[in-house]
C-alpha positions in Angstrom: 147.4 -61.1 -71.5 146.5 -59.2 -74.6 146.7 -60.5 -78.2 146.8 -58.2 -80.7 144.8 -58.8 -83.7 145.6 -57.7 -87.3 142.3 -56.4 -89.7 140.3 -58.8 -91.0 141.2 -61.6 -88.2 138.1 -63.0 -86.1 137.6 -64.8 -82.9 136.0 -67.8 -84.1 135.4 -69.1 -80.4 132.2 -67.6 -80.1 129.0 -68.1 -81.9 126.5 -65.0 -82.2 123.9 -66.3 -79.9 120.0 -66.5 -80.3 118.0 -63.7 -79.2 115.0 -64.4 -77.4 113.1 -60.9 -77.6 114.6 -57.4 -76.9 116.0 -57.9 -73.3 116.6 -54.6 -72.7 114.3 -52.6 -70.2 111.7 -51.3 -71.7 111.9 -47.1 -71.7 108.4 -46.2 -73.7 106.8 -45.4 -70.5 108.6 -43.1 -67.9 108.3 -40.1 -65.4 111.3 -37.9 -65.2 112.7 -37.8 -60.8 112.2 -34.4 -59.7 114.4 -33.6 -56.0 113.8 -34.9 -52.8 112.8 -31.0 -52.0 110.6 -30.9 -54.8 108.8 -34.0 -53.5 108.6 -33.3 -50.0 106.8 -29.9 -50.8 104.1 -32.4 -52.5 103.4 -34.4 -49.3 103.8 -31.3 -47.3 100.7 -30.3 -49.7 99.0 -33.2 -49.2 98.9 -33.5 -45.5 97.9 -29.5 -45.9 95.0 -30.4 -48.0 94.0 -33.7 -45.7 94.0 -31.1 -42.9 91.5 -28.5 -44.7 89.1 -31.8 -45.9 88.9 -32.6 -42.3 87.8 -28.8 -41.3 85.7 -28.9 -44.2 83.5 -31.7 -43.4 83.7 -31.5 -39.6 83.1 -28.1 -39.0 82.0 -26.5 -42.6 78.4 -27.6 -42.6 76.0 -30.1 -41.2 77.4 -33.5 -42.7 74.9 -35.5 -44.7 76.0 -38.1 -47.7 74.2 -41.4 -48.4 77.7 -42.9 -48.7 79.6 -42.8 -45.9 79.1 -41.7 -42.7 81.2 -38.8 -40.9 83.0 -41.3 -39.0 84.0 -43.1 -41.6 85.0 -39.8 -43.5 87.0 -39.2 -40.9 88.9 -42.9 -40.3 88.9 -42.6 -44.4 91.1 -39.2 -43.8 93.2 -40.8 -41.4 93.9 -43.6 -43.0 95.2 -41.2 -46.2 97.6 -39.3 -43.8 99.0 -42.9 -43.0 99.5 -43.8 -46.7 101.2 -40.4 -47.2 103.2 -40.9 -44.4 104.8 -44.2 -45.2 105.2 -42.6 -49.1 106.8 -39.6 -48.0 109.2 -42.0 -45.6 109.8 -44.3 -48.4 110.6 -41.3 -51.2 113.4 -39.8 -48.5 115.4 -43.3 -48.8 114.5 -44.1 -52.6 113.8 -40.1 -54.2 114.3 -41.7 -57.8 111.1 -44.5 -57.4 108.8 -43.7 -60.0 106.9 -47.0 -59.1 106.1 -44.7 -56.2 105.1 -41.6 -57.8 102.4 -43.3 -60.1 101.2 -45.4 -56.8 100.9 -41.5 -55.3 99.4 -40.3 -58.2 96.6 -42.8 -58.8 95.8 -42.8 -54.6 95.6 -38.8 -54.9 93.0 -39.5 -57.9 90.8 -42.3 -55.6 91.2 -40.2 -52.3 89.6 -36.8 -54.2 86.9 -38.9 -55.7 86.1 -40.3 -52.1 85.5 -36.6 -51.2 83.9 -35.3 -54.1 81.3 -38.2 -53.9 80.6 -37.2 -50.1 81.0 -33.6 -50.9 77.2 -32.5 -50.1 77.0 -28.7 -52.1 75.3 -29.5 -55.8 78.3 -29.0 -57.0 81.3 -30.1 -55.4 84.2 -26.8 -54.6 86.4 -30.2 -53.9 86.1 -31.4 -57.3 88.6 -28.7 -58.2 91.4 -30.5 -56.4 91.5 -32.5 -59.5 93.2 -29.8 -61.4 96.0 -29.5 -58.1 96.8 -33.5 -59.0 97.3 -33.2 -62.3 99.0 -29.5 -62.4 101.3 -31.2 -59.4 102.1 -34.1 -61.1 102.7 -32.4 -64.6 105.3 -29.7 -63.3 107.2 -32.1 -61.0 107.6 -35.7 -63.2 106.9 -34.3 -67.1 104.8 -34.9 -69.5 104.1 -38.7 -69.4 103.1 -38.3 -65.7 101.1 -35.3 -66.6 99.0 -37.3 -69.0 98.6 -40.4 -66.8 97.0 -37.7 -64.1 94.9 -36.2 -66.8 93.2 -39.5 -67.9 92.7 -40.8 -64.1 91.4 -37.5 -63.2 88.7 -37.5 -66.0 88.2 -41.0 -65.8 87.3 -41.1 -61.7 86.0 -37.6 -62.1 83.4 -38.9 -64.4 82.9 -42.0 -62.6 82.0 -40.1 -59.4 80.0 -37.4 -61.1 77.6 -40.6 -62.5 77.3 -42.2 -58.7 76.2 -38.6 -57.3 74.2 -37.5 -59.6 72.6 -40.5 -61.5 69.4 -40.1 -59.8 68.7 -36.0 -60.1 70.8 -35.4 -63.6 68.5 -32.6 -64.8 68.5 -30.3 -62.4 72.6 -30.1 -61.9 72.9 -30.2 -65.4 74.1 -26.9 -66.5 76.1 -26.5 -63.6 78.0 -29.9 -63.8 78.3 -28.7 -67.8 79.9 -25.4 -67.0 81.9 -26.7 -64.3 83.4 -29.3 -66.6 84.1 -27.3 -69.7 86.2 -24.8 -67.1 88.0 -28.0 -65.7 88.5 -28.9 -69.3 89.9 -25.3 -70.5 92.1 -25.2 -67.5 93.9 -29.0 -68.0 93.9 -28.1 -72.2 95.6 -24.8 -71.8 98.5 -26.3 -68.9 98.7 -29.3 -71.8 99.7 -27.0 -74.2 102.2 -24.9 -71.7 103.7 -28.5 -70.6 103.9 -29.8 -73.6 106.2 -26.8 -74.8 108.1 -26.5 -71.4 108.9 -30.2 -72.2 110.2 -29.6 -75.9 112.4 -27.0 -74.4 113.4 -28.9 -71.2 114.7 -31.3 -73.6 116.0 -29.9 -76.3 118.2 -27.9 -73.5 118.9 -31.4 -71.9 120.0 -32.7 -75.4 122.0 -30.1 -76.1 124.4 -30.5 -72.8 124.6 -34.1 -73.3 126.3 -33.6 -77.1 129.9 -32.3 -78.4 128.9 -28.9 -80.2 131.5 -30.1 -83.4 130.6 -33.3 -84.2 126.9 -33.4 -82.5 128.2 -36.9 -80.7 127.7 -37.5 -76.9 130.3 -36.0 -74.9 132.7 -37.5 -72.4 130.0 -36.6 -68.8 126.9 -38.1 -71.2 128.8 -41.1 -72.4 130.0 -41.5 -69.0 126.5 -41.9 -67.7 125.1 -44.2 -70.2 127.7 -46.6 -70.3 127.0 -47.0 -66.4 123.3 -47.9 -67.4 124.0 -50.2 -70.0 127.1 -51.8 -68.1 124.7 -52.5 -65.0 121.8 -54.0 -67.9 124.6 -56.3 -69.6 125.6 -57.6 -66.1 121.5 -58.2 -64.7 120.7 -59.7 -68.4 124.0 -61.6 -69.1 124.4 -59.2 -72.0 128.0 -58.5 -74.2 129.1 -55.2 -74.8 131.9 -54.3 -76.4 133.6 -50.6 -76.0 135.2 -49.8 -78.8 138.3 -47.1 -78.2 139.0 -45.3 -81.8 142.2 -42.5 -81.5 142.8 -40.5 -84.9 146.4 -41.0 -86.3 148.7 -38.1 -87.8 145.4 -35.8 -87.1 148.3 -32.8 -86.2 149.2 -32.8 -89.2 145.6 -31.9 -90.5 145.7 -28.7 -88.4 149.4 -28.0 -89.1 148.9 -28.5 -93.0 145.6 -27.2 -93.4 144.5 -25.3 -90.8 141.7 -26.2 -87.6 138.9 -25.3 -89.6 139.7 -28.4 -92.2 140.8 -30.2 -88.9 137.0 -30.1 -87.6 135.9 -30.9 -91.0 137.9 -34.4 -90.4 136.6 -34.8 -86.7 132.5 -34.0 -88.4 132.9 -36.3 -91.0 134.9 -39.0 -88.9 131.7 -38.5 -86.6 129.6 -39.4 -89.3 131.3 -42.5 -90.8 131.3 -43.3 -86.7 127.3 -42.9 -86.2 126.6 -44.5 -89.9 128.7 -47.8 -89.3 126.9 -48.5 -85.7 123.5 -49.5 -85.4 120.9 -46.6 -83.5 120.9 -48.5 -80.2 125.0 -47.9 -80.0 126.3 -45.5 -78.6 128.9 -43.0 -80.1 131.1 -40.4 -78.2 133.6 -37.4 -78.8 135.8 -38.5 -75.7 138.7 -36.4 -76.3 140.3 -34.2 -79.2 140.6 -36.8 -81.8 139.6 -39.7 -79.6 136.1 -41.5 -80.2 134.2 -44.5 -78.0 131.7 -46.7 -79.2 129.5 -48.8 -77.0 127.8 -51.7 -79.2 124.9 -53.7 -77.0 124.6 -57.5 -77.6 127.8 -58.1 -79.7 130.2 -60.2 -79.7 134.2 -59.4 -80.4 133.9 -60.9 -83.5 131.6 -59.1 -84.5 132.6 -55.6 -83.8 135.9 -56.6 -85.7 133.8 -56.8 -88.4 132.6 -52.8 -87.7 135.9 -52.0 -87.2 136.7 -53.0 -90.6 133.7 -51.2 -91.9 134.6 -48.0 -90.2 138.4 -48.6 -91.9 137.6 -49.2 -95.0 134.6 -46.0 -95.1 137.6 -43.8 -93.6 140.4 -45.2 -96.4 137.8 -44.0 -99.0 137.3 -40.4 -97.8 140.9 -40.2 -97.2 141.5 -40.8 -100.5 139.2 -38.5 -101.8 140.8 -35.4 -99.6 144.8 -36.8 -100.1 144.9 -36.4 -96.1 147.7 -38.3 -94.6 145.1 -39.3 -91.3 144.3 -43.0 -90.2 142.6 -44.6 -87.1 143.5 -46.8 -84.4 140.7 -48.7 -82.8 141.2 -51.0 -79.5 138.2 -53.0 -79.0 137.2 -54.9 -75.0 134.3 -57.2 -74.0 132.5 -56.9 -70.5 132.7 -57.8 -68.4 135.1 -60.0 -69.7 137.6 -57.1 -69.9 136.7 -54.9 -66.8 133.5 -53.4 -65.5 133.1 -50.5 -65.4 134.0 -47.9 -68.6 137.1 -46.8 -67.3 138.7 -50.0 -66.9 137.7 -50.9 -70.0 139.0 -47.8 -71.8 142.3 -48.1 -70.0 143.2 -51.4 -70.9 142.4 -51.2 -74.3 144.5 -47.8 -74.5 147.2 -49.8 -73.3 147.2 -52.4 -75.5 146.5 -49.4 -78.6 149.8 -47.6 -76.8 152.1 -50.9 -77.4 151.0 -51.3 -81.0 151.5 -48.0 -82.1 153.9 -47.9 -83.8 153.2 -50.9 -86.4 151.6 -49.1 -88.9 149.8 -52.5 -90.2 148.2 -53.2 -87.3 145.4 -50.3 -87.1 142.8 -52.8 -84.6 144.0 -54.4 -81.8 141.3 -56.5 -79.5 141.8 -58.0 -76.0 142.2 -61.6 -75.8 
């Protein structure tokens, strides 16, 4: 049942509850998924590499390090190609795990600082492997991952430069210098490059995600984000409320005036829109004249009060212009109301369809 609500009218059965802390996941820290072919070319690499480390120390030169013995090189290698194994046969069934990824990452960093500490030239050709980790994890999983490698690199690398050579510093001095600054120059100058293929990656992602005229999210990008923020509201016991907003007499606009004053309305509705909501709602062009709102951690009541605010902020530039254009906004709760987006948006278009056609009645809510 559906009762329709005139402006101004509140659901006084709810009280805005307490919040205890930002519940919401916290994004500051997170890797971007590259394909499942994408990562099976980086375990392919790393058994290939596993493979040359065991030629290298087996058959490359007479095998002598204080730390381990060749043996134990060789159970350590093995013991590598089983953790990549059970990796690569968890990424084919969960591609997306970026738990994983940094797990890979930081054992790639400790398994090439086994080898460089065992490596037995003065200075160690397997130390360059470093660069491999963090150019592999940079071009794969962005710029946050990139970093992470960086700073685990350096910070290992220098750890296991100290254990080899803490004893006999002078004399591989220069060379451990040079072969540093060249590391250094290599991982500063593939900074730089990532850092500017990631400005364009997502300023090019941005840009698909947004309706050219009003700069809103479009219909695939709201889509997708109101799946992510329907599944957090159901694991964190959250309310959102969808808010459905359809232009009246906006024809006219066209008719009257032309389409070029008829995107001027749909730009500046977009901006009374974005500057009623608060920056963690979402706003979409879903249609023509159509608009959605997501608001996170709100109550019906509350959004009625938006609703008025969006009214009231449209009325005034109406008035200013002398257009004959209103707004109709339906407003639903999950998952009291449905689910998922779309059954949200349909029964509150239903309930906008039967009240159409009272022109008092501009914001109707689901009971």
């Amino acid at each position: 049942m559906r009762e329709a609500r005139p402006q101004g009218f509140g659901d006084r059965r709810r009280q805005e509850r307490r919040r205890n802390g930002d519940r919401r996941q916290s994004r500051t820290y997170q890797c971007i998924a590259a394909s499942w072919p994408d990562q099976r070319l980086q375990f392919i690499t790393r058994y290939l590499f596993t493979f040359i480390g065991i030629v290298y120390f087996n058959w490359g030169f007479e095998y002598n390090s204080p730390w381990m013995t060749l043996g134990q090189m060789n159970g350590f290698f093995v013991g590598y190609l089983l953790w990549n194994t059970i990796l690569f046969l968890h990424a084919r069934h969960a591609p997306d795990s970026m738990h994983r990824v940094r797990i890979a990452l930081w054992g790639d960093v400790v398994g090439i600082s086994v080898v460089v500490l065992n490596d037995p030239w003065v200075v160690p050709l397997t130390s360059m492997v470093y660069i491999v980790i963090v150019l592999g994890n940079g071009m794969r999983y962005g710029m946050r991952c990139f970093t992470e490698a960086v700073g685990a690199s350096f910070l290992f690398a220098m750890l296991t430069l100290t254990l080899r050579y803490y004893q006999s510093l002078e004399g591989v001095m220069p060379a451990i210098l040079f072969m540093n600054l060249f590391g250094a120059l290599i991982l500063l100058y593939a900074y730089v490059l990532m850092a500017r293929v990631e400005r364009g990656r997502q300023a090019l992602q941005d840009s698909s995600r947004r309706d050219p005229l009003t700069n809103l999210l479009n219909r695939s990008a709201l889509e997708e984000e109101a799946d992510r923020l329907l599944k957090a509201a159901r694991e964190h016991d959250m309310p959102v409320v969808v808010m459905f907003a359809d232009l009246d007499r906006f024809k006219s606009i066209n008719d009257e005036h032309g389409h070029a004053e008829g995107d001027e309305v749909l730009r500046s509705i977009a901006r009374i829109l974005t500057r009623s909501v608060r920056d963690t709602d979402l706003a979409a062009r879903y249609g023509g004249d159509e608009f959605v709102l997501i608001l996170q951690d709100i109550e019906l009541d509350q959004a009625m009060r938006i609703s008025e605010r969006i009214q009231k902020r449209l009325e005034r530039w109406v008035r200013q212009r002398h257009y004959d254009v209103g707004i109709s906004i339906g407003l639903g709760e999950a998952p009291r109301h449905g689910s998922t987006l779309q059954e949200l948006l349909d029964q509150v278009d239903a309930a906008l369809y039967e009240c159409k056609g009272r022109r008092d009645l501009s914001v109707v809510a689901l009971a």
